[in-house]
C-alpha positions, 0 to 999 in steps of 0.5 A: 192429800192423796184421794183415798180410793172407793175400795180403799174407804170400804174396807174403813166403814165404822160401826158404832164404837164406844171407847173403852173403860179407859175414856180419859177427859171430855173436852166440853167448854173449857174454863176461860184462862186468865191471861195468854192461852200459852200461859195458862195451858201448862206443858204436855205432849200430845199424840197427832195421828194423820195419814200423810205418809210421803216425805214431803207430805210429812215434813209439810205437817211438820212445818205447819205444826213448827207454828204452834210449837212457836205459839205453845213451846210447853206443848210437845205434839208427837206424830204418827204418820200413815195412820187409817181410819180403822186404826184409829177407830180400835184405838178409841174402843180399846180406851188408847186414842191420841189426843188428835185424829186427822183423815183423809176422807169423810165418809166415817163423820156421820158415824163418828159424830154419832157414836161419840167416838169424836167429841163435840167442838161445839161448846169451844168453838163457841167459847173461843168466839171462833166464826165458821162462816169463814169456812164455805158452807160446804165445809161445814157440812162435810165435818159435822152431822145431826148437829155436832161439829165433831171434826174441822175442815184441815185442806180441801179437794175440789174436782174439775176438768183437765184438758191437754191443749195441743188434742184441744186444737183450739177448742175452748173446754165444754160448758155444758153436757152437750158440748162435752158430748160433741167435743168428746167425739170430735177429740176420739181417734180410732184406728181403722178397726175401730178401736179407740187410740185417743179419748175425748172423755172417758164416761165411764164411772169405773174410770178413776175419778168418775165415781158418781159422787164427783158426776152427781154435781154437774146435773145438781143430783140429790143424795139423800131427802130431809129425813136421811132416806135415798133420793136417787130414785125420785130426783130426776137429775141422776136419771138425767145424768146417767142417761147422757152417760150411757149414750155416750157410752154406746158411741164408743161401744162397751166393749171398745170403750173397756178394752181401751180403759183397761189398757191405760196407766196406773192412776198415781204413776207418771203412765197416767193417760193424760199425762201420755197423750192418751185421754183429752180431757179428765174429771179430777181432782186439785191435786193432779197439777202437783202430780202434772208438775213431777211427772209430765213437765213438758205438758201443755193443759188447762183447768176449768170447772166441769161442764153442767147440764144444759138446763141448769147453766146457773150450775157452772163454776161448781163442782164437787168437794170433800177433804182431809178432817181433824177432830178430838177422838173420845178418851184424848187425854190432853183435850185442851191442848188437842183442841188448840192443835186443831183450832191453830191448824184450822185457822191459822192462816200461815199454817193453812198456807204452808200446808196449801203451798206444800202439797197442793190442796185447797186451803179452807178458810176465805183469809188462806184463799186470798193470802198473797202467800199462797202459791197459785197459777192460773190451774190451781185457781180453777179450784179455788173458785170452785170450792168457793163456788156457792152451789158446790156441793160434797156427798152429805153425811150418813152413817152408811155413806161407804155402803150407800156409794157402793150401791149406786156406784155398782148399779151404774156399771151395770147400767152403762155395760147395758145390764139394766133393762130398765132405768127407773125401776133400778134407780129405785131399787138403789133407793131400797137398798139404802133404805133398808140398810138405814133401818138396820142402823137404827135411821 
């Protein structure tokens, strides 16, 4: 899938929603059939809405959705292509949701799970005997909160370094912060003014993927305590993290390093920067090799896990993880058959692969990862590892996550532009911030 931008996941943030009078069947534990499942579910069409919206991202679902015709020919699943977490969120409050409802980001899980505007898989997952430990445990964190499953892992992103081999000269990709940081200065070309013609690594957090939720994990920074309150302020790896940041910032100079940032190409156009030459190395995510292989053919670059801090090498191989989810919105119509959509498109291997190999995502399940039909090099294999790493990590479910990036993502750049007079007391004001704001959400 294509990474749904910050400002654009702002503008999906969920209050708590009620389905309207028209709530339609609860899926809940279904009666076991006699039988084959094929037989005992009788015919139906079901309504699909996902967010996929290219041609080749279309026909890669349909593909994937050719299997389960195969397996339940009674079941017809129309789809709606390009569907957004708001629309989907009106359809369950105004009683017309589709029996299944994919999307691309994660952030609205915990509100959905706890609003009820998704039901529980729990109960089928458990009666159809379906082992989740087939899944990373990062998986299953992402698509359930406060103990309901009410969504399921479809495709995964995962995010590590790329690196143009010919501005490497030789050099191996950095391991540590401290390598990054002296490769960094050793890659950079400035002009005979100073400005900057080439960059080793851009440190920037408004930089395209530099979000602090894709940073968090190369020092193993903490979101959220046990009781769902912020953690920023008392872990010290955020402080650790953005004090290596902003040091680097100063190197190349605030203004420099802006001046130079706003002049590169759109992130999702074949001007990318990494793709001119223009940057050495990037944070990004799995889906950049697809990218690469449209736009810049000719490139040379490698893949390799983000580099960690210097203290915590135990982290290295990890990274951060998020991805596309898929649930049963309150008042589906068709449950069962929804649910054995989801189940077939979640576990299936075949279909998992067919996905994989289309668009260029991780698969989730451990069979799909090690088919010998899954289409992988030396760079997309990168990423595998990295999902499967045991100390990758995702941001953790909350019912405010939009509104809690956006607050630390806001005070970062503040801090980097050299705004905050003091490091401790603003890390602690963003604890504050989320905090209060859970209160209001009833947290």
């Amino acid at each position: 899938m294509r990474f749904v931008p910050l400002a654009v996941a702002a503008a999906l943030a969920l209050t708590a929603c009620t389905a309207g009078k028209e709530a339609g069947p609860s899926l809940g534990a279904q009666p076991k059939p006699s039988g084959s499942a094929s037989q005992a579910l009788p015919a139906a069409t079901i309504e699909l809405w996902h967010g996929f919206s290219t041609d080749a991202e279309v026909k890669a679902f349909e593909d994937a959705i050719s299997g389960f015709n195969k397996k339940f020919p009674q079941i017809t699943v129309k789809a709606t292509k390009g569907v957004q977490d708001d629309q989907i969120t009106q359809a369950i409050r105004g009683g017309k949701a589709p029996d299944v409802a994919a999307s691309f980001t994660t952030d609205n899980v915990a509100q959905w799970c706890k609003s009820g505007a998704f039901q529980d898989l729990t109960p089928v997952i458990r009666q159809d005997g379906i082992d989740l430990t087939v899944l990373p445990a990062v998986a299953r964190s992402y698509t359930a909160f406060d103990g309901k499953q009410c969504t399921l892992p479809l495709l995964a992103d995962a995010y590590g370094l790329y690196y143009n081999k010919a501005l490497m000269k030789g050099n191996e990709p950095p391991k540590t912060l401290s390598e990054l940081t002296e490769l960094t200065k050793k890659l950079t070309v400035r002009d005979a003014g100073g400005e900057i013609k080439v960059a080793g690594f851009i440190p920037s957090v408004q930089y395209y993927e530099n979000s602090p939720s894709h940073m968090g994990p190369m020092v193993g920074a903490r979101w959220y305590n046990d009781d769902g309150t912020s953690a920023i302020g008392s872990d010290p790896a955020w402080k650790q993290l953005l004090t290596w940041q902003k040091e680097l910032v100063d190197w190349y100079g605030y203004d420099k390093l802006e001046k130079f940032r706003k002049s590169l190409g759109d992130e999702w156009s074949a001007e990318h920067p990494f793709n001119k030459g223009k940057v050495a190395m990037i944070l990004d995510g799995e889906w950049r090799n697809a990218m690469l292989a449209n736009d810049a053919k000719d490139l040379d670059y490698g893949t390799a896990p983000l580099p960690v801090a210097d203290d915590k090498p135990d982290l290295y191989g990890s990274g951060f993880t998020a991805g596309t989810v898929i649930g049963v919105p309150k008042g589906a119509k068709n449950p069962q058959h929804a649910w054995e959509l989801i189940k077939y498109l979640t576990t299936d291997t075949s279909s998992l692969v067919t996905l994989s190999n289309a668009l260029r995502n991780v698969p989730t399940t451990k069979a799909s990862m090690e088919s010998p039909d899954l289409a992988k090099d030396a760079n997309f294999t990168t990423f595998l590892g990295i999902f499967a790493h045991p100390k990758t990590s995702t941001l953790p479910a909350s019912v405010n996550s939009v509104f809690n990036q956006e607050v630390l993502g806001s005070f970062v750049a503040k801090w980097e532009k050299g705004s905050v007079p003091d490091l401790d007391a603003g890390l602690k004001n963003v604890d504050k911030q989320i905090n209060d704001k859970l209160k209001l959400s009833g947290g």
